[in-house]
PyMOL Python script that loads the backbone (N, CA, C, O; Angstrom):
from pymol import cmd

cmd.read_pdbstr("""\
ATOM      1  N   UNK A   1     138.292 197.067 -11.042  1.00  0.00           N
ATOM      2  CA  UNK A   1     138.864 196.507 -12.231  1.00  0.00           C
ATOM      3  C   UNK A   1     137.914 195.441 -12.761  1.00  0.00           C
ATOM      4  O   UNK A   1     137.427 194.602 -12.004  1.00  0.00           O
ATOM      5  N   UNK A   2     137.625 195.482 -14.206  1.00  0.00           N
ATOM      6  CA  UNK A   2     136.556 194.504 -14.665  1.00  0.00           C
ATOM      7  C   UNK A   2     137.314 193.609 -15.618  1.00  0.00           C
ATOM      8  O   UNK A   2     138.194 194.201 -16.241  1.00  0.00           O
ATOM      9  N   UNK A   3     137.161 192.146 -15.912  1.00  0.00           N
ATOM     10  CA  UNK A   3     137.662 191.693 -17.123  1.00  0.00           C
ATOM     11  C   UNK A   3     136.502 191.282 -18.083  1.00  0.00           C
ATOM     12  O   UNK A   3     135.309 191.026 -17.918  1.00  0.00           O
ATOM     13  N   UNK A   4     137.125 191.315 -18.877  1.00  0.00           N
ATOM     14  CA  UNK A   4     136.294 191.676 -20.561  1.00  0.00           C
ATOM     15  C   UNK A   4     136.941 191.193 -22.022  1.00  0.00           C
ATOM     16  O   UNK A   4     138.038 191.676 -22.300  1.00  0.00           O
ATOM     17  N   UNK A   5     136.416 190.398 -22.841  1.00  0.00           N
ATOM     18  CA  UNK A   5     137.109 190.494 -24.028  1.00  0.00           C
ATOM     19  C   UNK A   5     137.409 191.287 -24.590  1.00  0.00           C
ATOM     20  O   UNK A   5     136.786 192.349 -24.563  1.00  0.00           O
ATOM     21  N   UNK A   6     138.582 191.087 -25.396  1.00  0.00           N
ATOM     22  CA  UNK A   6     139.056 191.921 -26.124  1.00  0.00           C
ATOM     23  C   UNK A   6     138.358 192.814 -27.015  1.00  0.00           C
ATOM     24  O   UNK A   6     138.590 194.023 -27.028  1.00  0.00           O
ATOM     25  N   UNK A   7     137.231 192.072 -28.006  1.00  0.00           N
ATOM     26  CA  UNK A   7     136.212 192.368 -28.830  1.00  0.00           C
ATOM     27  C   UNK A   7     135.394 194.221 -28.300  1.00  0.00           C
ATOM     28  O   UNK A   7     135.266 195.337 -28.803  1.00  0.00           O
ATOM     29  N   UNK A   8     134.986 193.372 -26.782  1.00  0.00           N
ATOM     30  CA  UNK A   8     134.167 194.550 -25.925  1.00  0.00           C
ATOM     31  C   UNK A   8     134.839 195.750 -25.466  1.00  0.00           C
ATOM     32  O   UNK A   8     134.256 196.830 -25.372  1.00  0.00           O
ATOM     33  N   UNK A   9     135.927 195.590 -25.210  1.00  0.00           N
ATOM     34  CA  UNK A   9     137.089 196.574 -24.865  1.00  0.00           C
ATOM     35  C   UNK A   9     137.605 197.212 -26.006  1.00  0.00           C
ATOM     36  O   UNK A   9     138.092 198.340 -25.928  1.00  0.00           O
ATOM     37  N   UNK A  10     137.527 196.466 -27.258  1.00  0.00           N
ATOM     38  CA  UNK A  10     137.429 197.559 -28.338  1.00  0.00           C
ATOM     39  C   UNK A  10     136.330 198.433 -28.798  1.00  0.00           C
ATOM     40  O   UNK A  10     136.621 199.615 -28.982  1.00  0.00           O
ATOM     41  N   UNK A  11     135.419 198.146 -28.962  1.00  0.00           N
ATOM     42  CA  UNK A  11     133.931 198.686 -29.080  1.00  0.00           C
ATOM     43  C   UNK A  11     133.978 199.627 -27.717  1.00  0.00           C
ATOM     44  O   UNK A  11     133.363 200.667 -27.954  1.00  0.00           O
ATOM     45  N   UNK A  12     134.343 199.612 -26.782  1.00  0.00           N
ATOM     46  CA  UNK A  12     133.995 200.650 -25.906  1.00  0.00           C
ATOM     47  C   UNK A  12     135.162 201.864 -25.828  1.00  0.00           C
ATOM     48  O   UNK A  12     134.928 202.965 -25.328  1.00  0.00           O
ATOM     49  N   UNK A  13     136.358 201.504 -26.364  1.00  0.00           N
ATOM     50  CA  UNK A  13     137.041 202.681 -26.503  1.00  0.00           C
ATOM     51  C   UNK A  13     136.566 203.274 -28.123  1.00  0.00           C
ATOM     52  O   UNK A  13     136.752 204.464 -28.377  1.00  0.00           O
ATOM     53  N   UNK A  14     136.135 202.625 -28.853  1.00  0.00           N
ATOM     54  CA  UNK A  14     135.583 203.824 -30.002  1.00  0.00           C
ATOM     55  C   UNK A  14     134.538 204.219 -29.501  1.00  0.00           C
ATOM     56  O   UNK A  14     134.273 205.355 -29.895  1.00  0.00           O
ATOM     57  N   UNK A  15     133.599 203.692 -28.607  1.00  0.00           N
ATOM     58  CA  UNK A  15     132.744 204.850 -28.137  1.00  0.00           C
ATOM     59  C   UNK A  15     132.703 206.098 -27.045  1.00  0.00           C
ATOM     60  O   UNK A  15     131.976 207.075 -26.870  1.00  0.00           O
ATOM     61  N   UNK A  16     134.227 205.369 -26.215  1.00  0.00           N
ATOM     62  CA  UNK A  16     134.506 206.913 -25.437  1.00  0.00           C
ATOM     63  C   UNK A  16     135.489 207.971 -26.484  1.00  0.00           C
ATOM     64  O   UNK A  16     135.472 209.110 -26.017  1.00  0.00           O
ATOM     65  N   UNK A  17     136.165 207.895 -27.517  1.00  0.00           N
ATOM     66  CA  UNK A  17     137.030 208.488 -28.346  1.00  0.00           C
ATOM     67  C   UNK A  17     135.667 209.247 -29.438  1.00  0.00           C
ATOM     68  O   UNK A  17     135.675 210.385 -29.907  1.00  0.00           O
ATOM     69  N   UNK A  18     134.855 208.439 -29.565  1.00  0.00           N
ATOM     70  CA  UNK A  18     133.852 209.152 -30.329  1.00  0.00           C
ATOM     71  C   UNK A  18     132.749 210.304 -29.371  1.00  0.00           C
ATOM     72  O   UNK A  18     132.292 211.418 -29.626  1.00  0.00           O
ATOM     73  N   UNK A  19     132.673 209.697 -28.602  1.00  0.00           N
ATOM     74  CA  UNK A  19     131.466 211.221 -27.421  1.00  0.00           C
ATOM     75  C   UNK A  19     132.184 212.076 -27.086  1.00  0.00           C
ATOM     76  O   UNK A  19     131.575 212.913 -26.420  1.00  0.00           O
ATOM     77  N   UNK A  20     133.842 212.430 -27.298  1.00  0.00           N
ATOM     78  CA  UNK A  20     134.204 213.652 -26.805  1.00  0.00           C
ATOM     79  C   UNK A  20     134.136 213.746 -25.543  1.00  0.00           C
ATOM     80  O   UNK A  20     134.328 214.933 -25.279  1.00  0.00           O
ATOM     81  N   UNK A  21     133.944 213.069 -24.460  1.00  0.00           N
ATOM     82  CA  UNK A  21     133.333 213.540 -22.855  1.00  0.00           C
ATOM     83  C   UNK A  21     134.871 213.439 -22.065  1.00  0.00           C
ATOM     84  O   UNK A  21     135.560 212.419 -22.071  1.00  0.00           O
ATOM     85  N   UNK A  22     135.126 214.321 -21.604  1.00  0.00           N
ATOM     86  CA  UNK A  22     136.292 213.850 -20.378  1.00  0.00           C
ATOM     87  C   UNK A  22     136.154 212.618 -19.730  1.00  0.00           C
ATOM     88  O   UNK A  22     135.172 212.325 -19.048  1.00  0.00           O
ATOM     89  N   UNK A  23     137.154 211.861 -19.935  1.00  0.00           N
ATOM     90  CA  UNK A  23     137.399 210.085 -19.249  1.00  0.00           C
ATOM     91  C   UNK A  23     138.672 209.541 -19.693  1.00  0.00           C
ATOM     92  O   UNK A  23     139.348 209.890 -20.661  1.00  0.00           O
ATOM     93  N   UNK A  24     138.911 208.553 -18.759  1.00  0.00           N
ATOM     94  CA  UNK A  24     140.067 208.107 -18.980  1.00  0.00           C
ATOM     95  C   UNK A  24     139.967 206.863 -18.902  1.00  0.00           C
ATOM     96  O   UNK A  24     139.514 206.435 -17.840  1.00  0.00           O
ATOM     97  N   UNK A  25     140.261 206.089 -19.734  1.00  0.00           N
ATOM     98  CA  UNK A  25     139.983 204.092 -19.935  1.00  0.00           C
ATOM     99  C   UNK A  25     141.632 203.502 -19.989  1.00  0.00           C
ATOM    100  O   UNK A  25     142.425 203.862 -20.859  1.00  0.00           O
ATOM    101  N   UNK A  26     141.929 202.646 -19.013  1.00  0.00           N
ATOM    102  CA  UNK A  26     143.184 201.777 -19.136  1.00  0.00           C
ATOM    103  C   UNK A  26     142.704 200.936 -19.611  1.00  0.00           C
ATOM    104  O   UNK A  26     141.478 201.039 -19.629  1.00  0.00           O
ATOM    105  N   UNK A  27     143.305 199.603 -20.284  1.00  0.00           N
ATOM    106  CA  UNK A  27     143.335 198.253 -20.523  1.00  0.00           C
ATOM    107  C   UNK A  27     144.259 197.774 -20.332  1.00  0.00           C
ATOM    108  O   UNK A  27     145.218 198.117 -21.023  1.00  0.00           O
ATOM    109  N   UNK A  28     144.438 196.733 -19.291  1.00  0.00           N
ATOM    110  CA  UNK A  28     145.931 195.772 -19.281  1.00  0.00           C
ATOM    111  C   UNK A  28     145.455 194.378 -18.934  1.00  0.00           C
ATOM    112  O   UNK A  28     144.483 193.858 -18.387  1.00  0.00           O
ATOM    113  N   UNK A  29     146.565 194.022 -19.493  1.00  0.00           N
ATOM    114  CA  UNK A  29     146.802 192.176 -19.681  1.00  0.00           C
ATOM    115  C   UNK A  29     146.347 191.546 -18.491  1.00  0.00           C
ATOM    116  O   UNK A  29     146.137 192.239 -17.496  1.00  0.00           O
ATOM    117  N   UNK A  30     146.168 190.308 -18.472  1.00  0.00           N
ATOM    118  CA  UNK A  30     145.838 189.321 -17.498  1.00  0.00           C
ATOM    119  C   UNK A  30     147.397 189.784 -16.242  1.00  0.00           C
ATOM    120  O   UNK A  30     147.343 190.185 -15.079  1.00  0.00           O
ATOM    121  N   UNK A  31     148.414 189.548 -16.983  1.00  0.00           N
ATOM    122  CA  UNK A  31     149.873 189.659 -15.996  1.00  0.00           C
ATOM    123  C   UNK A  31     150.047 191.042 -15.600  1.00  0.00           C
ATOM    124  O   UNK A  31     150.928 191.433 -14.835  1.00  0.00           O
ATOM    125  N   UNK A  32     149.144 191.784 -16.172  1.00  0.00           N
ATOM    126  CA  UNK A  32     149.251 193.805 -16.134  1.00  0.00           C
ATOM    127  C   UNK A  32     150.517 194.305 -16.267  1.00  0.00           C
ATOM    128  O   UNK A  32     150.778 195.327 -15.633  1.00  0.00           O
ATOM    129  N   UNK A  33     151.638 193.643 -17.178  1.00  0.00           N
ATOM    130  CA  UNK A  33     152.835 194.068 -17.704  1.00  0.00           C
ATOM    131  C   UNK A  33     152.394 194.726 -18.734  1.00  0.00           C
ATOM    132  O   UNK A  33     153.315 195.436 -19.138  1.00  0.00           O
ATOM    133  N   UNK A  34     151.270 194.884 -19.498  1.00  0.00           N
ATOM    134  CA  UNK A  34     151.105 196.412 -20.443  1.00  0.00           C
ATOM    135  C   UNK A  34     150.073 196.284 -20.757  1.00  0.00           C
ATOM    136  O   UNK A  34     149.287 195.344 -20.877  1.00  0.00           O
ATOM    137  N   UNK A  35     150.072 198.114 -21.019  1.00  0.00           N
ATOM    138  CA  UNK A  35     148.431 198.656 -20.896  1.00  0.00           C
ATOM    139  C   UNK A  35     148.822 199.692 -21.845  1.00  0.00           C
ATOM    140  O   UNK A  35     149.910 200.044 -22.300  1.00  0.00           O
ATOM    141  N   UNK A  36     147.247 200.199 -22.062  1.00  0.00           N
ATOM    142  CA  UNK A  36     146.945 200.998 -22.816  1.00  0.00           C
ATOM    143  C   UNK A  36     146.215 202.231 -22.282  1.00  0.00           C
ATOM    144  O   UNK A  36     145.006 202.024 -22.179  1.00  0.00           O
ATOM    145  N   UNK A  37     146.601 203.447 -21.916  1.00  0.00           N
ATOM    146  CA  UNK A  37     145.767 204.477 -21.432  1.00  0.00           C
ATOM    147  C   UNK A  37     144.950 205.636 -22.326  1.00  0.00           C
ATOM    148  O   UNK A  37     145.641 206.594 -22.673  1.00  0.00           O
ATOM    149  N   UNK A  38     143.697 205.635 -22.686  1.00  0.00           N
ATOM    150  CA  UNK A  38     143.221 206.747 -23.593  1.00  0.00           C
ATOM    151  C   UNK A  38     142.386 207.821 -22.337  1.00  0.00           C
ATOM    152  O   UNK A  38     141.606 207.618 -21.407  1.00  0.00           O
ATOM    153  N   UNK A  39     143.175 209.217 -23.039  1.00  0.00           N
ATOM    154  CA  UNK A  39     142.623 209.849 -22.029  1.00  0.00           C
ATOM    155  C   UNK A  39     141.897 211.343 -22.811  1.00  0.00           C
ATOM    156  O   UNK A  39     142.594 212.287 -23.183  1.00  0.00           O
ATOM    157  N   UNK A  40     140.728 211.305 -22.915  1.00  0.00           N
ATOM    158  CA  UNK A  40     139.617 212.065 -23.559  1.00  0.00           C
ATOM    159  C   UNK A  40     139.276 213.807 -22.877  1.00  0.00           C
ATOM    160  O   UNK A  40     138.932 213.838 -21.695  1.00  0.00           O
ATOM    161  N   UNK A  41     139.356 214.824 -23.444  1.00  0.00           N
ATOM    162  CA  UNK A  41     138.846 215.524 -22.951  1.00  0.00           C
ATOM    163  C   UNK A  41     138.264 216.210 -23.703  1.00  0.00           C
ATOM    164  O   UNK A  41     137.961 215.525 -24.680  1.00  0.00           O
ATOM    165  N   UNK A  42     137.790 217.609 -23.842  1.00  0.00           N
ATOM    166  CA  UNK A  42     136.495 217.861 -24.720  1.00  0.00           C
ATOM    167  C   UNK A  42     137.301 218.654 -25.991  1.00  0.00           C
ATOM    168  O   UNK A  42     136.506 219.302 -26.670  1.00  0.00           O
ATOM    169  N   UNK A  43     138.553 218.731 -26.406  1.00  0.00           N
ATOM    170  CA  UNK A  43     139.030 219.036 -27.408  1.00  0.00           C
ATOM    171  C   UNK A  43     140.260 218.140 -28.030  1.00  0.00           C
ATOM    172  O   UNK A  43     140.423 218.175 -29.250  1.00  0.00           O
ATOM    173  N   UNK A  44     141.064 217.397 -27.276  1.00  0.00           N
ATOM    174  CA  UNK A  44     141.951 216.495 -27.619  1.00  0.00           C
ATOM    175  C   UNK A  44     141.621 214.791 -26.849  1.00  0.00           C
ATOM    176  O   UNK A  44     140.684 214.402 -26.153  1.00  0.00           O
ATOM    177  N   UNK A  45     142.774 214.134 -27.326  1.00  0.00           N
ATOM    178  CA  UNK A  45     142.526 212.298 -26.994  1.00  0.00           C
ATOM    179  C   UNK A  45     144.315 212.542 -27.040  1.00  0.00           C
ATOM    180  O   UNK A  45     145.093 212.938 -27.907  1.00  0.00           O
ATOM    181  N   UNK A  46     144.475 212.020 -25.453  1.00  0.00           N
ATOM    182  CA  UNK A  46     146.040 211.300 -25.347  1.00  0.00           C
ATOM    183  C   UNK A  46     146.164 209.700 -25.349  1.00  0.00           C
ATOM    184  O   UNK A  46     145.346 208.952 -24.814  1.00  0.00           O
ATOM    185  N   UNK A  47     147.319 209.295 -26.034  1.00  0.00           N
ATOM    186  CA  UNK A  47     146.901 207.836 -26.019  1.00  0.00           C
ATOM    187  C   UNK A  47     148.329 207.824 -25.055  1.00  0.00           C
ATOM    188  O   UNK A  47     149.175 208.713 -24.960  1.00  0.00           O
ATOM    189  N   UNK A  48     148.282 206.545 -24.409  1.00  0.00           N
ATOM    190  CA  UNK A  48     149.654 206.246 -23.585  1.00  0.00           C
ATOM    191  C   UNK A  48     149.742 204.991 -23.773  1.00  0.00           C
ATOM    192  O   UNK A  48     148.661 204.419 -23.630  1.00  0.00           O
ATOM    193  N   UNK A  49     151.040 204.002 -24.173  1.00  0.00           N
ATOM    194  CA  UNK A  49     151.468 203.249 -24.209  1.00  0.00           C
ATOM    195  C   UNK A  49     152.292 202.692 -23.040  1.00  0.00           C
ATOM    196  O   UNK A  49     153.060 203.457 -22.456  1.00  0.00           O
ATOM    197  N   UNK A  50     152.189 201.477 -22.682  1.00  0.00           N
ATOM    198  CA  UNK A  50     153.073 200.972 -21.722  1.00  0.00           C
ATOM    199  C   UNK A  50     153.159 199.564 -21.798  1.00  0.00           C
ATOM    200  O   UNK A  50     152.312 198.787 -21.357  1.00  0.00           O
ATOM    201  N   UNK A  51     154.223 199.257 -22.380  1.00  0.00           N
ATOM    202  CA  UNK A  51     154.893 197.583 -22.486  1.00  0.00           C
ATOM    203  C   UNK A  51     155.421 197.535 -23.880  1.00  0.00           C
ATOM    204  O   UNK A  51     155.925 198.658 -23.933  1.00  0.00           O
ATOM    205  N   UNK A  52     155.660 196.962 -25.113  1.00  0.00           N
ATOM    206  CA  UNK A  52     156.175 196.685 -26.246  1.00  0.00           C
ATOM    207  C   UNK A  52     156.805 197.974 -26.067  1.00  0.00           C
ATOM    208  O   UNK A  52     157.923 197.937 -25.553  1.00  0.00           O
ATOM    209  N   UNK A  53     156.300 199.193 -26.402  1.00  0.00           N
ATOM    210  CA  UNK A  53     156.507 200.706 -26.842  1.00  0.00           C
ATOM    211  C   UNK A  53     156.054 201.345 -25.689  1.00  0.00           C
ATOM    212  O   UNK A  53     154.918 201.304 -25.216  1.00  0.00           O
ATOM    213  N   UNK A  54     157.040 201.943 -25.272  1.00  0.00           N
ATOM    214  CA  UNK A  54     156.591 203.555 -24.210  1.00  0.00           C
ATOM    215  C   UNK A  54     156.368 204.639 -24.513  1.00  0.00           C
ATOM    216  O   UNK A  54     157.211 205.442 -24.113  1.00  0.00           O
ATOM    217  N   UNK A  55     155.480 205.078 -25.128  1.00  0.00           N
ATOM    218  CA  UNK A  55     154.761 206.255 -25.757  1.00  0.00           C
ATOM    219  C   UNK A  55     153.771 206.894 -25.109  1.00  0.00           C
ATOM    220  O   UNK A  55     153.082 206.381 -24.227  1.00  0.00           O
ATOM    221  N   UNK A  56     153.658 208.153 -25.570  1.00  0.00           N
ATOM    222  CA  UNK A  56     152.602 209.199 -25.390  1.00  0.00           C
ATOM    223  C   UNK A  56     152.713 210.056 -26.713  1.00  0.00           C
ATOM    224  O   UNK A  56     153.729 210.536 -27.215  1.00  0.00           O
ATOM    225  N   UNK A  57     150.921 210.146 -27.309  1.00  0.00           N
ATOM    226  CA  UNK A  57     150.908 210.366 -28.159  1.00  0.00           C
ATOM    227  C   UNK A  57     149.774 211.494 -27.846  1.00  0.00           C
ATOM    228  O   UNK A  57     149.109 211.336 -26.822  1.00  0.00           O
ATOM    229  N   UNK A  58     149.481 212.797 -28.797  1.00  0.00           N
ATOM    230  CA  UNK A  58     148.126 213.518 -28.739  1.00  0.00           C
ATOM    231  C   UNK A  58     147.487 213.717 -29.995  1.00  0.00           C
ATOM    232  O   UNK A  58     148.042 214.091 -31.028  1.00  0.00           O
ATOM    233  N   UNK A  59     146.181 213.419 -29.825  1.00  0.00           N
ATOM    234  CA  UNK A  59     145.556 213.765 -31.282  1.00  0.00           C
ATOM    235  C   UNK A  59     144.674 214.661 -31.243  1.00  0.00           C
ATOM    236  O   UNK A  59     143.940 214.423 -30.284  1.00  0.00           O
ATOM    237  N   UNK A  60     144.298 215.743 -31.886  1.00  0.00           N
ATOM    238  CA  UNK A  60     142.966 216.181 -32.120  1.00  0.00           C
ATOM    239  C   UNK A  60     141.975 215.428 -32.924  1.00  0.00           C
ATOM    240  O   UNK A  60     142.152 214.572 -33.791  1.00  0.00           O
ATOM    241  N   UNK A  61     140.689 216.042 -32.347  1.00  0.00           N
ATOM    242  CA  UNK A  61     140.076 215.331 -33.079  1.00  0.00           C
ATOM    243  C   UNK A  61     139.205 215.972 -34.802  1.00  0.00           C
ATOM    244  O   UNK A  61     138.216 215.684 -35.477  1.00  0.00           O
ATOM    245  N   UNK A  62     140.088 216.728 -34.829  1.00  0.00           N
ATOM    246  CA  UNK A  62     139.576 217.296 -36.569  1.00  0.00           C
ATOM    247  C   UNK A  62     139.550 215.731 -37.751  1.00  0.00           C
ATOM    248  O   UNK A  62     138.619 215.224 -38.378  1.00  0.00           O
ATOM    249  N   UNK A  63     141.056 215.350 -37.637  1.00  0.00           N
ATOM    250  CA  UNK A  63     141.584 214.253 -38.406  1.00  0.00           C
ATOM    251  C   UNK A  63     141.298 212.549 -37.196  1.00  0.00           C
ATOM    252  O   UNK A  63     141.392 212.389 -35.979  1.00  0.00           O
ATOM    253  N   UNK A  64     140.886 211.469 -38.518  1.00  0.00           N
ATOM    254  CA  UNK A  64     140.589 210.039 -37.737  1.00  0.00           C
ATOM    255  C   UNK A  64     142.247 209.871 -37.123  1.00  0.00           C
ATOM    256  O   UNK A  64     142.281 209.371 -35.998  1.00  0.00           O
ATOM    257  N   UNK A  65     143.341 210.158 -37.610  1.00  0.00           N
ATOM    258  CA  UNK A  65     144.062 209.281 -36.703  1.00  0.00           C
ATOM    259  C   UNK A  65     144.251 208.724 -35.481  1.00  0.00           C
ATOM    260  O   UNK A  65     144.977 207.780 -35.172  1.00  0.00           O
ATOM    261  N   UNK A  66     143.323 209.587 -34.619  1.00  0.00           N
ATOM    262  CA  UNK A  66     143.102 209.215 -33.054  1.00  0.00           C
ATOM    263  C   UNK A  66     143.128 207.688 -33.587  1.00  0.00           C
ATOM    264  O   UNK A  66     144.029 206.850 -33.612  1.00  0.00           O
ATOM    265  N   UNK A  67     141.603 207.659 -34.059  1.00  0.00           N
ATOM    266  CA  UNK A  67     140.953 206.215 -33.706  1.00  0.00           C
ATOM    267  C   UNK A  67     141.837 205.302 -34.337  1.00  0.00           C
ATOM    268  O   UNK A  67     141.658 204.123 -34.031  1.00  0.00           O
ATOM    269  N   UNK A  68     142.717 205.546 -35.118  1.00  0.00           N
ATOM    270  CA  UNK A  68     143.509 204.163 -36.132  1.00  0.00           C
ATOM    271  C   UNK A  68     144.930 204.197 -35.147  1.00  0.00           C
ATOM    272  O   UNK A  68     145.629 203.192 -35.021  1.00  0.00           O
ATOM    273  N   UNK A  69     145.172 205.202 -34.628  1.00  0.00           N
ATOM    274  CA  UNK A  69     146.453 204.804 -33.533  1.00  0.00           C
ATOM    275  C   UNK A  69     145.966 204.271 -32.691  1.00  0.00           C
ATOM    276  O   UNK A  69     146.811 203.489 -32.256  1.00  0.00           O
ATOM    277  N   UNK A  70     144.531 204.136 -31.803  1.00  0.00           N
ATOM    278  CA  UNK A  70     144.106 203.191 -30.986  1.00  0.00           C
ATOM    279  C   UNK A  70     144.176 202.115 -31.703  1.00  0.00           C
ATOM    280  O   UNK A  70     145.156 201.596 -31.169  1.00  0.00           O
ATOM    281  N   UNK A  71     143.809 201.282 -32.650  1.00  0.00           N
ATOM    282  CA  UNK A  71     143.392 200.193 -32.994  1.00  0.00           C
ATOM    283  C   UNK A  71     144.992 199.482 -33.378  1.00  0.00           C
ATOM    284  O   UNK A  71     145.206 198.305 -33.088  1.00  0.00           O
ATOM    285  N   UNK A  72     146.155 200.422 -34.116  1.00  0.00           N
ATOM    286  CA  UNK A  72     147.514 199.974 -34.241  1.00  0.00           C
ATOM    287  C   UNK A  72     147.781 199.946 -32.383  1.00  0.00           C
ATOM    288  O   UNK A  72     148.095 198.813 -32.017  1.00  0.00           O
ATOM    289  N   UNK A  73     147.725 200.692 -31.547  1.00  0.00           N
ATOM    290  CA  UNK A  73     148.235 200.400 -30.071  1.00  0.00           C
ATOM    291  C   UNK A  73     147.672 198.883 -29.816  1.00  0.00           C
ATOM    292  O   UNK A  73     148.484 197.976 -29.632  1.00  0.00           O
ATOM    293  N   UNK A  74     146.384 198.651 -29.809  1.00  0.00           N
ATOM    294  CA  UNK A  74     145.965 197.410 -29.211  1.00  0.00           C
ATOM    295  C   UNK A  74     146.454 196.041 -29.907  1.00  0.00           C
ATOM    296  O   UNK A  74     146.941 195.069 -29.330  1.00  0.00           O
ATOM    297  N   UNK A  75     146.194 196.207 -31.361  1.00  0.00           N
ATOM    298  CA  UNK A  75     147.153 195.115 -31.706  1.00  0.00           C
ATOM    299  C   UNK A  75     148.334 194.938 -31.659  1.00  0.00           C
ATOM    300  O   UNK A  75     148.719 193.833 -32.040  1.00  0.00           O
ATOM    301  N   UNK A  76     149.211 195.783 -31.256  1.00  0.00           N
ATOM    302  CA  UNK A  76     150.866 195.813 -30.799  1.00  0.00           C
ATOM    303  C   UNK A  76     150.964 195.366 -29.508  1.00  0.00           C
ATOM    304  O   UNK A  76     151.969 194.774 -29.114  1.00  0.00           O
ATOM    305  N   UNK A  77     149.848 195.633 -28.688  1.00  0.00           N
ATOM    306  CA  UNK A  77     149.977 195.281 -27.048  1.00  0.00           C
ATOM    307  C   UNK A  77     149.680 194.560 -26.864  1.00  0.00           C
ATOM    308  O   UNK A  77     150.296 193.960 -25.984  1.00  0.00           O
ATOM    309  N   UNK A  78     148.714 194.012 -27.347  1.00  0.00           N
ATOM    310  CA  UNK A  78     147.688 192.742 -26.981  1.00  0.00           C
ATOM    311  C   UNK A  78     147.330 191.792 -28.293  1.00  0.00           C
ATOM    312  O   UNK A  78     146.235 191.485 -28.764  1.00  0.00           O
ATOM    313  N   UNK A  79     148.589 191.467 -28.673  1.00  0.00           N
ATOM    314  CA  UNK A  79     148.465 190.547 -29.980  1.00  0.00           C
ATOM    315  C   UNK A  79     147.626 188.963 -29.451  1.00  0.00           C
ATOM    316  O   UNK A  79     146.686 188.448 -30.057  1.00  0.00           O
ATOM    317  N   UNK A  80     148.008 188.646 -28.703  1.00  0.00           N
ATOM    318  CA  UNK A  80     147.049 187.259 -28.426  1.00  0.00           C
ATOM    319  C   UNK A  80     146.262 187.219 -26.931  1.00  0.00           C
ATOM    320  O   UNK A  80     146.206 186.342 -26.069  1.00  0.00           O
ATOM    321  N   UNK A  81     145.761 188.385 -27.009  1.00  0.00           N
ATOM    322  CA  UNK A  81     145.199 188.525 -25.631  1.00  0.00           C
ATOM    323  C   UNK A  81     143.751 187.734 -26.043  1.00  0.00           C
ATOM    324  O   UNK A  81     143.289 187.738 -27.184  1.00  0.00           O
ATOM    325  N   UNK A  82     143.206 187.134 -25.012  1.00  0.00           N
ATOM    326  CA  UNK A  82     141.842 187.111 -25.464  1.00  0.00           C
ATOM    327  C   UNK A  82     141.113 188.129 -24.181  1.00  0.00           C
ATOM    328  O   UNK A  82     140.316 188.872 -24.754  1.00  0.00           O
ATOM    329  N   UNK A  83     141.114 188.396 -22.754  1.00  0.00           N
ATOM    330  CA  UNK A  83     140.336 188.981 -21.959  1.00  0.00           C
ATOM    331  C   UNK A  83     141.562 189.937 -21.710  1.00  0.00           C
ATOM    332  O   UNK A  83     142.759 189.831 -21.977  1.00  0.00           O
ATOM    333  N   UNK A  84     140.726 191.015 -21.030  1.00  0.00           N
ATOM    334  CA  UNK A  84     141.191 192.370 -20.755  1.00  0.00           C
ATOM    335  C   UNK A  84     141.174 193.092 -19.726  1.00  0.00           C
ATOM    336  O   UNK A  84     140.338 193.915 -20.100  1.00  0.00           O
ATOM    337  N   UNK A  85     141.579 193.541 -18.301  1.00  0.00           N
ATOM    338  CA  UNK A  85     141.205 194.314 -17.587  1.00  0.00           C
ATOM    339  C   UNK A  85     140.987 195.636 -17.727  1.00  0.00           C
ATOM    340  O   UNK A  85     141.873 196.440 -18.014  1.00  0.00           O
ATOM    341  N   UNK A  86     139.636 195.958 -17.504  1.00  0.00           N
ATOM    342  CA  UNK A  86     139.847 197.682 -18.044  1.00  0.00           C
ATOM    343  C   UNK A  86     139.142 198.434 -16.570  1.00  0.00           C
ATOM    344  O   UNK A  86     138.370 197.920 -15.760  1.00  0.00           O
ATOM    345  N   UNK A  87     139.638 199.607 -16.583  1.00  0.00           N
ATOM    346  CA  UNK A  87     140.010 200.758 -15.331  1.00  0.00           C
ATOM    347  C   UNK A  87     139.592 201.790 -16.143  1.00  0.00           C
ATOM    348  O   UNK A  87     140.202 202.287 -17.090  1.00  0.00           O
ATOM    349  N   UNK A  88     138.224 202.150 -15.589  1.00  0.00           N
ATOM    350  CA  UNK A  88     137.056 203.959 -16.373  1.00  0.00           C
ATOM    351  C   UNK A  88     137.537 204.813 -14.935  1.00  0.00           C
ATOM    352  O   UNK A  88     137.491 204.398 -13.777  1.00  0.00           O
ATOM    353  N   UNK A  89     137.877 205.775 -15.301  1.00  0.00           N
ATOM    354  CA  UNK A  89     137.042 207.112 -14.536  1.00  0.00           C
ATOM    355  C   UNK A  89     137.009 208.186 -15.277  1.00  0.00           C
ATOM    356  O   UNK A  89     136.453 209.204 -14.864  1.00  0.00           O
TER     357      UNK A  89
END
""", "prot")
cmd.dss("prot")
cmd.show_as("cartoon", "prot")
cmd.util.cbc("prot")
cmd.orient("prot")
């Protein structure tokens, strides 16, 4: 588990949502009462919610909404977060 600003933890999930590669990136809070799971594979992006909202969502990637439901998830979860724990495999 690494911690990281928020800033960097955004910039690195538009770059695993953009390469298409199979991976899976959590982010959760300092208290790890909610996270964010994006999980990539070489034709779709699942997003998973956990804390404010319990969701699971799927996008293809023809249309951007992937990337703008990531960016609405993180500011719903992590409205005054400043650092981040994030979990790759």
């Amino acid at each position: 588990m690494k911690c990281l600003p928020i800033k960097q933890a955004e910039t690195l999930l538009k770059k695993v949502v953009k390469q298409h590669r199979p991976t899976t990136l959590t982010l959760l809070t300092k208290k790890k009462d909610r996270s964010v799971t994006v999980q990539v594979t070489t034709v779709a992006m699942k997003l998973i919610e956990r804390g404010y909202l319990k969701q699971d969502q799927n996008f293809s990637f023809e249309d951007n909404a992937g990337k703008h439901a990531v960016q609405q998830a993180l500011k719903r979860e992590f409205p005054r977060s400043h650092q981040l724990y994030m979990i790759k495999t």
